[in-house]
C-alpha positions as CSV (number, residue, x, y, z in Angstrom):
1,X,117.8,122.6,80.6
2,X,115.9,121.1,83.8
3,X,112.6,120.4,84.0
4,X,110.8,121.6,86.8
5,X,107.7,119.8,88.5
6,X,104.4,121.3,88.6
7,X,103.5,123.2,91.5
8,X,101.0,121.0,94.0
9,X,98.0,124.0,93.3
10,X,98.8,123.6,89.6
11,X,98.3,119.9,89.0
12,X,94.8,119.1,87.9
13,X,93.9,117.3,90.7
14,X,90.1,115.7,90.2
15,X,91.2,114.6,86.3
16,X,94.5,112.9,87.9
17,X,91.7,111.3,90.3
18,X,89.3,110.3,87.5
19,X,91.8,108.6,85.2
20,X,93.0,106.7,88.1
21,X,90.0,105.9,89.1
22,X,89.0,104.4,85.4
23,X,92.7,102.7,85.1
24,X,92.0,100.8,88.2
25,X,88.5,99.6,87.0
26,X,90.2,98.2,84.0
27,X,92.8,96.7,85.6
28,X,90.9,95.0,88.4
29,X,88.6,93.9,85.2
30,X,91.3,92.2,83.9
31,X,93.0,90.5,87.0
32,X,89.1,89.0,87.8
33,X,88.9,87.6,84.5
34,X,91.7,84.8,85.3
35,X,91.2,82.1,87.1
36,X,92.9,81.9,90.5
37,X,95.4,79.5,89.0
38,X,96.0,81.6,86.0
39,X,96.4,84.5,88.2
40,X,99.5,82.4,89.4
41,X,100.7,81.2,86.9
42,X,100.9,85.0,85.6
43,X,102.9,86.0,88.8
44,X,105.2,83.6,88.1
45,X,105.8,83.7,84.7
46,X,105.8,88.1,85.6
47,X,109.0,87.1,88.4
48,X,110.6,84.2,86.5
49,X,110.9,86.7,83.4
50,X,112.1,89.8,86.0
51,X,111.0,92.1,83.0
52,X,113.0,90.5,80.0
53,X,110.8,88.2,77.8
54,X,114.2,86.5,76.5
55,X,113.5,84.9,80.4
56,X,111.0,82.7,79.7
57,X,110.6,79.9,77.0
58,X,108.7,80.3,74.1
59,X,105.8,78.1,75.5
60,X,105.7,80.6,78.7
61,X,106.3,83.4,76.8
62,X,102.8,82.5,74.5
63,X,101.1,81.4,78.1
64,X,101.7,84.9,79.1
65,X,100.6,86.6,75.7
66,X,97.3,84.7,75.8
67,X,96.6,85.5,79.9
68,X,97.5,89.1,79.2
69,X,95.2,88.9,76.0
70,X,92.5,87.9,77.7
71,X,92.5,90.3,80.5
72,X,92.9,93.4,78.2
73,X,90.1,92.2,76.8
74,X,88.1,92.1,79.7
75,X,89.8,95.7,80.5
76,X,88.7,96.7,77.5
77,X,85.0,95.4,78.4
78,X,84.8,97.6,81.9
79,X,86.4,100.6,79.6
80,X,83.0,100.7,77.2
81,X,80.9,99.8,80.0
82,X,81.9,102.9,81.9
């Protein structure tokens, strides 16, 4: 059986905006908690793995754990401060 998409008029339009709205705080909370050189060093490590963890070494793969650590908890931060 196929699904069918929501009409345009029956999608909730100003929710859709709001949780958007509070995903991109906590994402942009996140990215400004790095450094500029961790910030590269995550897009890197994000293209050299190309989506598979078994990409990177062990080291890079804990680099990217901890830098990713770090800015959900910052995400998390905005999230309460909201």
């Amino acid at each position: 059986m196929k699904r069918r998409l929501p009409a345009a008029r029956d999608v909730p339009w100003d929710e859709l905006r709001k949780g958007a709205s509070t995903i991109y705080r906590m994402l942009q909370a996140g990215w400004d908690e790095l450094t500029p050189a961790e910030r590269d060093d995550v897009r890197r490590l994000v293209a050299k793995s190309r989506g598979l963890p078994r990409n990177l070494t062990r080291d890079e793969t804990k680099r990217l754990g901890r830098l990713a650590g770090r800015a959900a908890a910052a995400a998390g931060r905005a999230r309460r401060r909201r």
